[in-house]
N, C-alpha and C positions, 0 to 999 in steps of 0.2 A: 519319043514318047509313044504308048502305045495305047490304043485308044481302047477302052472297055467294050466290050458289045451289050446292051440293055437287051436281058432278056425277058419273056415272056412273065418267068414267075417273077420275077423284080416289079413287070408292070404290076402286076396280080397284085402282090402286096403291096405296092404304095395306094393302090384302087382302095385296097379294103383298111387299110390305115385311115386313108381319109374320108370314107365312110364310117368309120366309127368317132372321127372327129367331130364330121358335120353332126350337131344337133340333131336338125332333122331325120337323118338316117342312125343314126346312133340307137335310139329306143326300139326300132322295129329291125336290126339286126341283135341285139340284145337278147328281144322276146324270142322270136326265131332260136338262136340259142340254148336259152331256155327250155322253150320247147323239145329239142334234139334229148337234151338231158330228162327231161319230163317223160320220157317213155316207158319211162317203168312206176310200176307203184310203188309205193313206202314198206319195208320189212316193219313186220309184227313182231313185238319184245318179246322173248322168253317169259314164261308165267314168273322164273325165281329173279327175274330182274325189273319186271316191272316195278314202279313208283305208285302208290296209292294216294289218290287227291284226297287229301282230310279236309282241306277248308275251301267249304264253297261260299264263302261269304267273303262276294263281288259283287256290285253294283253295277249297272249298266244302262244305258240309255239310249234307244233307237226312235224311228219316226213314229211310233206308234207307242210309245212311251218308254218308262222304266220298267227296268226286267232284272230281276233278283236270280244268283244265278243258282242262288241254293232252289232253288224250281226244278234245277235237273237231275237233280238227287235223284239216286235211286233209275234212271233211266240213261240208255247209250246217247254219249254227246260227242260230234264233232265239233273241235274250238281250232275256227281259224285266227290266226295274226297276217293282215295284211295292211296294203296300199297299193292306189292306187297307179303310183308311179314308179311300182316296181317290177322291172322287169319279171323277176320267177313269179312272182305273185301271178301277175297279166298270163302268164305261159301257162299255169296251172288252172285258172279261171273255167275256162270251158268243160274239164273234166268236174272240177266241181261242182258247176251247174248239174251238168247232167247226173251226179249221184244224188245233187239235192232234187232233181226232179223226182226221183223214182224212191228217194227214203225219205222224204217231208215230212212225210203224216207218221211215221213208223221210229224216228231217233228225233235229237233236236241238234240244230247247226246252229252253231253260236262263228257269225261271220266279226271281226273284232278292228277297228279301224279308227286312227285318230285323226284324221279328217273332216272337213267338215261337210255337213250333209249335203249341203248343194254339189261339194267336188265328187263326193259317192254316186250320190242318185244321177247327176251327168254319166259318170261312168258307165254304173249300172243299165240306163235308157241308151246310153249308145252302142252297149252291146249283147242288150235284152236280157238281162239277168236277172232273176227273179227273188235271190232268198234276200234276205233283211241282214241289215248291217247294225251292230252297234257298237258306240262310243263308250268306250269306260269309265264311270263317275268315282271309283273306286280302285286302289291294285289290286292287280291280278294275284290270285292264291301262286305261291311261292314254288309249286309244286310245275307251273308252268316255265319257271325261268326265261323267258323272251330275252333273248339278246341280241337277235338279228330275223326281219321276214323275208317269205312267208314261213309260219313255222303253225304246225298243225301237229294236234291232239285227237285220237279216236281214245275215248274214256267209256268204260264198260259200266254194267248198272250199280256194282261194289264201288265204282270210285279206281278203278287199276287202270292207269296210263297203260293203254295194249299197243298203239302207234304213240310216236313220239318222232315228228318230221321236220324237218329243218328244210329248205331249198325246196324247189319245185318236182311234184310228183306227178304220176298218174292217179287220181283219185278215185278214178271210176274204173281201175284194174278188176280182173277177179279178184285177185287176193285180198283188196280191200273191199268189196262184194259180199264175198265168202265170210269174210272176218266179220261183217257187219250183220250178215245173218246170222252166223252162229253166235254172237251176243244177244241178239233179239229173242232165241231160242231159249237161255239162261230164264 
């Protein structure tokens, strides 16, 4: 009989197999992940293939109350779909901060989450994030289709789906930058 020699990448892979087993390592190799793929930002639809939102009558409900979404008529909206215990969500978090630090006052971020507020605001406190979350009282307009997060909407002041994102991006790219100023200019 002849005996196998265990090599190197053998260990290698049973390491990271069983880090991805253990719980505890499992979610912060994930995000990591994530992240790797998050390095670029989302492509911007062709104007003849964008989707145009017609119904904005959504209901919603944050810490600071109800918020009607037909309020964003007429102005550029980011609509996130997340959670909190999603890895691409987690991955893509930091860049969203940082584009809602510097567009707050200028679009509106509609952050979308069915969670409940204690497991958010932990979230958000333990890693200083700043925009507001809220819970849906109502479905979402049809024109969103959610079927898996994070999945993210840049929607121009017409109502034109111009991103349509699925999985973890770079949010804070130029190109999502760019795209966002030249809507604001419209």
């Amino acid at each position: 009989m002849s005996r196998k020699k265990i090599s190197l990448k053998n260990i290698i892979f049973l390491i990271i197999i069983a880090a991805l087993i253990i719980p505890q390592t499992r979610l912060p190799i994930q995000i990591m992940l994530h992240k790797g793929l998050a390095l670029f930002g989302p492509s911007v639809i062709k104007d003849t293939k964008q989707a145009n939102l017609t119904n904005y009558n959504w209901k919603l409900k944050g810490e600071q109350g109800a918020f009607n979404f037909e309020e964003t008529k007429g102005k550029v909206v980011l609509v996130n779909f997340w959670a909190t215990w999603c890895p691409p969500c987690i991955a893509e978090m930091p860049s969203m901060q940082a584009l809602y630090n510097d567009y707050k006052d200028r679009i509106e971020f509609i952050f979308v989450s069915n969670e409940d507020d204690a497991v958010i605001n932990q979230f958000l406190n333990k890693n200083n994030y700043t925009f507001k979350v809220y819970n849906p009282l109502t479905k979402y307009p049809e024109s969103f289709d959610v079927t898996s997060i994070p999945r993210t909407f840049l929607i121009d002041k017409q109502g034109d789906i111009v991103i349509d994102k699925g999985g973890a991006a770079n949010w804070n790219s130029d190109t999502v930058r760019k795209t966002i100023d030249d809507l604001l200019k419209e």
